[in-house]
GUSEPA-135754 format. One record per residue (C-alpha): residue in three letters; x, y, z. Coordinates in pm, 1 decimal, padded with zeros to 6 digits. Layout:
BEGIN
<site resn="ALA" u="X" v="Y" w="Z"/>
...
# end
This chain:
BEGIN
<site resn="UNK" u="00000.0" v="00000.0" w="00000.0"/>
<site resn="UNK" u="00279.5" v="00240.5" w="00077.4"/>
<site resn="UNK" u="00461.2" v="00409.1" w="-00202.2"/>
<site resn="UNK" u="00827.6" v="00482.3" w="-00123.6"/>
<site resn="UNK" u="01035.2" v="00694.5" w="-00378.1"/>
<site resn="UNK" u="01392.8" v="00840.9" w="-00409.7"/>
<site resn="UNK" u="01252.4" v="01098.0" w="-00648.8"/>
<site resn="UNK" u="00945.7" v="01390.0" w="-00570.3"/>
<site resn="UNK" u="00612.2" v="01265.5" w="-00626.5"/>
<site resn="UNK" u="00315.6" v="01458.7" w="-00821.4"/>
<site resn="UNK" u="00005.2" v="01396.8" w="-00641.4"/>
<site resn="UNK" u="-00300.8" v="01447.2" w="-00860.7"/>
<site resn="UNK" u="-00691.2" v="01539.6" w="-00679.0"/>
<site resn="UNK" u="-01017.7" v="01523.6" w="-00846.6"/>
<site resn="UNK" u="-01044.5" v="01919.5" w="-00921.4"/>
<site resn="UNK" u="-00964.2" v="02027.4" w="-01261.7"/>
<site resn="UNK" u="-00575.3" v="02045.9" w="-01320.4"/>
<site resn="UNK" u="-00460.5" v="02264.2" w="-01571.4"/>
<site resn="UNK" u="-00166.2" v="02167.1" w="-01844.2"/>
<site resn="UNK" u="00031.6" v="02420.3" w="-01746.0"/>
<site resn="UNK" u="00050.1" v="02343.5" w="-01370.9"/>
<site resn="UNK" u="00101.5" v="02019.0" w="-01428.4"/>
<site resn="UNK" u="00375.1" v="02020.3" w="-01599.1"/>
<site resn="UNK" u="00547.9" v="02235.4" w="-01386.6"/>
<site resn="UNK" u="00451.8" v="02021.4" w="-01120.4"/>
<site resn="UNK" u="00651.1" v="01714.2" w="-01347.5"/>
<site resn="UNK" u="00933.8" v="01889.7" w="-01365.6"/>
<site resn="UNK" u="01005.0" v="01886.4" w="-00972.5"/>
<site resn="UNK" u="00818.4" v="01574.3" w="-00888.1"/>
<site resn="UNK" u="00831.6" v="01301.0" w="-01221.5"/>
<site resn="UNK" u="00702.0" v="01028.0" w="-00995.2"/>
<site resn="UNK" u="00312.5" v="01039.0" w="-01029.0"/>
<site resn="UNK" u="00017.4" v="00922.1" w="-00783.2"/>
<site resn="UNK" u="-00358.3" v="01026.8" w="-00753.8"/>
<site resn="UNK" u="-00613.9" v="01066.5" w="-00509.9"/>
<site resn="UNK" u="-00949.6" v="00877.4" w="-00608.1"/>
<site resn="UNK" u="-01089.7" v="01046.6" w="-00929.1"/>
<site resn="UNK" u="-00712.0" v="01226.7" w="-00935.6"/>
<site resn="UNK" u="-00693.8" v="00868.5" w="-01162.0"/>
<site resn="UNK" u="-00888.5" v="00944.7" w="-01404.7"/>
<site resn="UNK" u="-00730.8" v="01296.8" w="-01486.6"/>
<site resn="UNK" u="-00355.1" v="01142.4" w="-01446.2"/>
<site resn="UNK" u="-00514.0" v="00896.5" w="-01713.0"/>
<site resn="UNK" u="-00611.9" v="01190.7" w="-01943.9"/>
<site resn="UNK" u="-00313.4" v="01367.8" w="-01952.9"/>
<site resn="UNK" u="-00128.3" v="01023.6" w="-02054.0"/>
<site resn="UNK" u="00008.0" v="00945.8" w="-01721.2"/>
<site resn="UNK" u="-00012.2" v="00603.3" w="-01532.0"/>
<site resn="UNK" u="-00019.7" v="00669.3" w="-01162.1"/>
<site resn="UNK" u="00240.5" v="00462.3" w="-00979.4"/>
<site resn="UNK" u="-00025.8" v="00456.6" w="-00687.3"/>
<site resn="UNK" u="-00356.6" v="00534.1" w="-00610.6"/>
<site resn="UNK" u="-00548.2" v="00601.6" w="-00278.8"/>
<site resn="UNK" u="-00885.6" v="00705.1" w="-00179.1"/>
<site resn="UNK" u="-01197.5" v="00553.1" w="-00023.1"/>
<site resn="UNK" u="-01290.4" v="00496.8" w="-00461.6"/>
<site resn="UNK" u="-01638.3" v="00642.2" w="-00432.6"/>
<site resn="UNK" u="-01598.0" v="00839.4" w="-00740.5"/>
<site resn="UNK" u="-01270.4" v="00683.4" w="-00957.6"/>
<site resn="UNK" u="-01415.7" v="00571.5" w="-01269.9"/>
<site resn="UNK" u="-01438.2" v="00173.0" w="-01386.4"/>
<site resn="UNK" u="-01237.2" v="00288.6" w="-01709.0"/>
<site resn="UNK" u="-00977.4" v="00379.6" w="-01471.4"/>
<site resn="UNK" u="-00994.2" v="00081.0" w="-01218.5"/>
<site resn="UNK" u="-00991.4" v="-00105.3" w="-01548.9"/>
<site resn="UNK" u="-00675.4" v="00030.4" w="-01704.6"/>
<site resn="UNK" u="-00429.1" v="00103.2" w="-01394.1"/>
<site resn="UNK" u="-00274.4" v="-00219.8" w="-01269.6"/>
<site resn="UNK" u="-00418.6" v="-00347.0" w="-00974.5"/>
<site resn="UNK" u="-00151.2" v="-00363.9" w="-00778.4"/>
<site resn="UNK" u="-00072.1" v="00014.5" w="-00782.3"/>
<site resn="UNK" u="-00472.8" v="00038.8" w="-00646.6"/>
<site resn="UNK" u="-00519.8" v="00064.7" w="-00276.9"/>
<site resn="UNK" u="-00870.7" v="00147.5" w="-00196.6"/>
<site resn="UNK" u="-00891.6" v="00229.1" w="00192.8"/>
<site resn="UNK" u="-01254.1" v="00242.5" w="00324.6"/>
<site resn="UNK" u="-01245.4" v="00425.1" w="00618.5"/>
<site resn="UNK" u="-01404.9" v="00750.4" w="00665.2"/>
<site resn="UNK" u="-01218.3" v="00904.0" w="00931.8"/>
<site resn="UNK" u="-00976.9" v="01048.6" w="00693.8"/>
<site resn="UNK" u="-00992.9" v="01215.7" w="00356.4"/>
<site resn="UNK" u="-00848.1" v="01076.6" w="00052.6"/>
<site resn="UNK" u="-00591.8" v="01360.4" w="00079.3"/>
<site resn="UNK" u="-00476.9" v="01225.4" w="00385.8"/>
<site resn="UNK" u="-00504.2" v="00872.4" w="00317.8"/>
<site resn="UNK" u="-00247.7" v="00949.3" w="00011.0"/>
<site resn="UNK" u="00032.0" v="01179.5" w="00246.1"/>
<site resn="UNK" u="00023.4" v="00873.5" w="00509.0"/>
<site resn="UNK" u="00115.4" v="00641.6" w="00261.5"/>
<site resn="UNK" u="00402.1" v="00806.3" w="00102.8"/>
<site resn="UNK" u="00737.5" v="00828.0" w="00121.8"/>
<site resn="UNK" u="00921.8" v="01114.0" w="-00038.9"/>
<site resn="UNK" u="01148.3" v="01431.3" w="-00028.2"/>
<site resn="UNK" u="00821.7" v="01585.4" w="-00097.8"/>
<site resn="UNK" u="00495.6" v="01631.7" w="-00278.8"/>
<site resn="UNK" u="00357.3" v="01865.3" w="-00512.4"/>
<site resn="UNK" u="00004.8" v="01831.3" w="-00482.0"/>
<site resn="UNK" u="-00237.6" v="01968.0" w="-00756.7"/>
<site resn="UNK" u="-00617.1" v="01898.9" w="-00824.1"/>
<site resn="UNK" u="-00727.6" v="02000.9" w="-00467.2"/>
<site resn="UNK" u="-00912.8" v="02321.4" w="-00459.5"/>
<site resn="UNK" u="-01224.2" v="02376.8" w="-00685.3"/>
<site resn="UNK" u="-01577.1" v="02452.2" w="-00636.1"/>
<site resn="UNK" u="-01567.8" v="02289.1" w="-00307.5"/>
<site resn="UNK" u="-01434.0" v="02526.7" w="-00009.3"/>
<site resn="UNK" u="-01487.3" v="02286.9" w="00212.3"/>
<site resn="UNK" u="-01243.2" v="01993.7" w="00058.4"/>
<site resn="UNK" u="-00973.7" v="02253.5" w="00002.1"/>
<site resn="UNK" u="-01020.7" v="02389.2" w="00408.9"/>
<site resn="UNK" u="-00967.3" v="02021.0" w="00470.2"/>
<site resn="UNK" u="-00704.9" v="01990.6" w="00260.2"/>
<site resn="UNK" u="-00518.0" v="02302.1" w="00448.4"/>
<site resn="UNK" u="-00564.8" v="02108.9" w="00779.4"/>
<site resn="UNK" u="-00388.5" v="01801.0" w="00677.1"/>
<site resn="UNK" u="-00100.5" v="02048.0" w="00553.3"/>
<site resn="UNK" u="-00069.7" v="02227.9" w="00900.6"/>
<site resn="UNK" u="-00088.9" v="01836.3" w="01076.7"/>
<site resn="UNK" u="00245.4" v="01770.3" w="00902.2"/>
<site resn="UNK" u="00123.4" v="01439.0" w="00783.7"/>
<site resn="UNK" u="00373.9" v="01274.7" w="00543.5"/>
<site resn="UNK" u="00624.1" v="01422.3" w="00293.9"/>
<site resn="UNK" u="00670.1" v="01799.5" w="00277.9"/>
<site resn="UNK" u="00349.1" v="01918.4" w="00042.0"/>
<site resn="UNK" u="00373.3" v="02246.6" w="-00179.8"/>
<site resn="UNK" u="-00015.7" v="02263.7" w="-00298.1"/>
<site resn="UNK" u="-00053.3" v="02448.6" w="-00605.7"/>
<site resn="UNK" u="-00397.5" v="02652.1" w="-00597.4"/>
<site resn="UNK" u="-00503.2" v="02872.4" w="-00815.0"/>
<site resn="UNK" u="-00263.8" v="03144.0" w="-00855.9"/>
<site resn="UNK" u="-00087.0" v="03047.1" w="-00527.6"/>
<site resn="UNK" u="00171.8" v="02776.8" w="-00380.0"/>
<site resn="UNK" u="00108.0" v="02694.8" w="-00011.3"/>
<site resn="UNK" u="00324.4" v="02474.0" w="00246.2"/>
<site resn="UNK" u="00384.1" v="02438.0" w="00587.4"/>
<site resn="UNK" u="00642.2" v="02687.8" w="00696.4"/>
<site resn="UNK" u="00905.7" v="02469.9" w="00868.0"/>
<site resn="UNK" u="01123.0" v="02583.9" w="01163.4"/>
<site resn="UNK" u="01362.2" v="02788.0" w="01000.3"/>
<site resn="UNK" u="01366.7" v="02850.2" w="00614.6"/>
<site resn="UNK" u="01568.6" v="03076.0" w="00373.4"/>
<site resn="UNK" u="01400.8" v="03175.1" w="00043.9"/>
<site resn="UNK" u="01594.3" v="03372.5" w="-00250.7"/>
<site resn="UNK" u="01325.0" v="03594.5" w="-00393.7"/>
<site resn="UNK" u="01350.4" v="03911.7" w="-00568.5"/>
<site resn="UNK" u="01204.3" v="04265.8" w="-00398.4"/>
<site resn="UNK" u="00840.8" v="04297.1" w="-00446.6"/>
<site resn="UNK" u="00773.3" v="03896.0" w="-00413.3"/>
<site resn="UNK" u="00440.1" v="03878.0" w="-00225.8"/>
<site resn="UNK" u="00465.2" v="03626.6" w="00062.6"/>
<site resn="UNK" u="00148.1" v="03565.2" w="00282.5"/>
<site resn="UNK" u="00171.1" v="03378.3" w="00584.7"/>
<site resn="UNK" u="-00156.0" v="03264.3" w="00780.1"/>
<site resn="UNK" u="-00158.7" v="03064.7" w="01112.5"/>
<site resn="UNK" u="-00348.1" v="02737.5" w="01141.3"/>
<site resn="UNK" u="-00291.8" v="02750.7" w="01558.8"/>
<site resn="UNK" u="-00128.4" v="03003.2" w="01732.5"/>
<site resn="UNK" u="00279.8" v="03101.6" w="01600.4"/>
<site resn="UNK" u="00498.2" v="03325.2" w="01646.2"/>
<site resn="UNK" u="00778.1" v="03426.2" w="01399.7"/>
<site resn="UNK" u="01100.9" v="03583.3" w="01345.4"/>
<site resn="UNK" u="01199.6" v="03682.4" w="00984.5"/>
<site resn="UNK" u="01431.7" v="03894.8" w="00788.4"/>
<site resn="UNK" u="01400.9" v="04057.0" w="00436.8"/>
<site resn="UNK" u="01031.7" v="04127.3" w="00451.5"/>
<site resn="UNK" u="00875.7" v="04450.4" w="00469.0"/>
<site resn="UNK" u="00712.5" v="04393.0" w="00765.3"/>
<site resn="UNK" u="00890.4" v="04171.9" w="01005.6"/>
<site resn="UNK" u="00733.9" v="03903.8" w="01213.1"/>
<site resn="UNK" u="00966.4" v="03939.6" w="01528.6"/>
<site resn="UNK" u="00722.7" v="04010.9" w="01814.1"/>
<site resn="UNK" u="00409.2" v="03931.1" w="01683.6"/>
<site resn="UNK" u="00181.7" v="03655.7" w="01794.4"/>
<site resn="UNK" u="-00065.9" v="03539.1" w="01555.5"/>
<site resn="UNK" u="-00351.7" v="03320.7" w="01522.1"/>
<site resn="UNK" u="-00654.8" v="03178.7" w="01293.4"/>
<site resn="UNK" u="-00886.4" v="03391.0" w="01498.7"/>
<site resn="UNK" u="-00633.7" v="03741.6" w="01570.8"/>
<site resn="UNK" u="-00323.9" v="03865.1" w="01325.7"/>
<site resn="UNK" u="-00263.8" v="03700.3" w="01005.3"/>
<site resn="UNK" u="00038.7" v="03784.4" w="00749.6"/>
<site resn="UNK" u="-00106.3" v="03836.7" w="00450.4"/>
<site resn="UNK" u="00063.7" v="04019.8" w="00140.0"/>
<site resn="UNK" u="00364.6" v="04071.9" w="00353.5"/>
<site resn="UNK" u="00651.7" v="04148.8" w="00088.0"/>
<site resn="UNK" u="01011.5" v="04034.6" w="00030.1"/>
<site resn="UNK" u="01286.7" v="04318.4" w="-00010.9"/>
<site resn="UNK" u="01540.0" v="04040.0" w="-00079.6"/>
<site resn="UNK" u="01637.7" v="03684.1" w="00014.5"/>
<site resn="UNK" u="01404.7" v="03606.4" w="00319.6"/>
<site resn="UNK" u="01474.5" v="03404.1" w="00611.7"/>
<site resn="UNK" u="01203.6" v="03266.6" w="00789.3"/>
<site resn="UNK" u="01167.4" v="03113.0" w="01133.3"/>
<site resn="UNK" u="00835.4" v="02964.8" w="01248.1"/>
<site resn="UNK" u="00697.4" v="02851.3" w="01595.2"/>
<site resn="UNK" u="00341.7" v="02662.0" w="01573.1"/>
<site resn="UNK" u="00161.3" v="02576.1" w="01220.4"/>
<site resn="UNK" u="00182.9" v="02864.8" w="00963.6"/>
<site resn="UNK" u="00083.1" v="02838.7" w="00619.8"/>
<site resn="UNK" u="00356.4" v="02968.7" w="00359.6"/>
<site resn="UNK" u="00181.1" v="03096.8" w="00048.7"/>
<site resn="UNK" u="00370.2" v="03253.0" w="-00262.7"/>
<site resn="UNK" u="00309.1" v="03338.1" w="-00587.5"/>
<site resn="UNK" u="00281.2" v="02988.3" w="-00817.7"/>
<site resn="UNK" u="00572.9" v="03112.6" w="-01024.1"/>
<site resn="UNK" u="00769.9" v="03077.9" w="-00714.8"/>
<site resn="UNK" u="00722.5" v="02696.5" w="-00678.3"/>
<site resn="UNK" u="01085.8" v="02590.5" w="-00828.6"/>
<site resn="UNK" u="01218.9" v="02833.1" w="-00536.6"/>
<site resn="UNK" u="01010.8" v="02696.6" w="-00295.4"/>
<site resn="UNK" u="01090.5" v="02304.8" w="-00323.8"/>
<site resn="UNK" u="01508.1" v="02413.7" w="-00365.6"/>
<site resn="UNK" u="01435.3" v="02635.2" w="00021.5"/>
<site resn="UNK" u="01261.2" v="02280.2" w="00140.4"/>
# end
């Protein structure tokens, strides 16, 4: 059931993916695996997922049909999403995830959560125009002045930070008080994080992002 791989895995949701994204996302992470219905759209961009996880309430017969069996590993229980089921059964230097925000707010909020749990690999979620992670301890990004970075809390952190426009050192935030949002690079940033903070940066900014991690 577990997939375990030297190389960066593309993970692949049920939401519409985009050519573009995708490829960018193959260019970081070549190894490719899908969430339930993520199957089907691996399958229609001419990629064979190396695994597939979910509870399979909406992957199509077609695609039970043509991936081989043995990279299928439907997991019934409903305590966890199919997001999660696919970060605790993987094994990587990290995960660029794609396919998991759409129409439904409430799958991508859920999706945020299993980020901020740090379950499994390191995840860089492209969504729409963004890339989000979870900031780890201490992290140094090389980004040109005028970069937006946006930081939100999914628990109460603290931070300490150079090269932004408006530092973190001092402030407390949380999901319900201060956020970070369109905070600004000058330069190279450092970051260091205390308690679960979302990272989000500009999509362009996803090659930097998985060379900081």
């Amino acid at each position: 059931m577990r997939l375990t791989s030297a190389r960066p895995v593309t993970l692949i949701g049920g939401a519409p993916v985009g050519r573009a994204d995708l490829e960018q996302a193959l260019r970081l992470a070549p190894v490719v695996a899908a969430a339930d219905s993520g199957a089907d759209t691996a399958l229609s961009h001419g990629l064979m997922p190396a695994a597939v996880w979910g509870d399979f309430d909406s992957i199509s017969a077609r695609a039970r049909a043509e991936i081989p069996v043995e990279n299928q590993h439907p997991i019934a229980e409903q305590d966890s999403t199919d997001f999660e089921k696919c970060l605790s059964n993987l094994d990587a230097p990290f995960v660029v995830a794609l396919g998991f925000s759409g129409a439904r707010h409430d799958h991508f909020l859920s999706v945020l959560g299993v980020i901020a749990r740090r379950i499994g690999p390191p995840c860089l979620l492209i969504a729409g125009e963004d890339v989000i992670t979870l900031a780890p301890p201490r992290l140094l990004l090389d980004l040109v002045p005028g970069t937006r970075v946006s930081l939100f809390p999914m628990g109460p952190a603290t931070g300490r930070s150079t090269g932004l426009k408006w530092p973190l050192d001092g402030l407390a935030f949380a999901p319900d008080g201060r956020s970070g949002t369109s905070n600004e690079a000058t330069g190279p940033v450092t970051l260091e994080c205390d308690g679960p903070m979302l990272l989000i940066l500009p999509r362009s900014e996803l090659p930097t992002l998985a060379r900081a991690l």
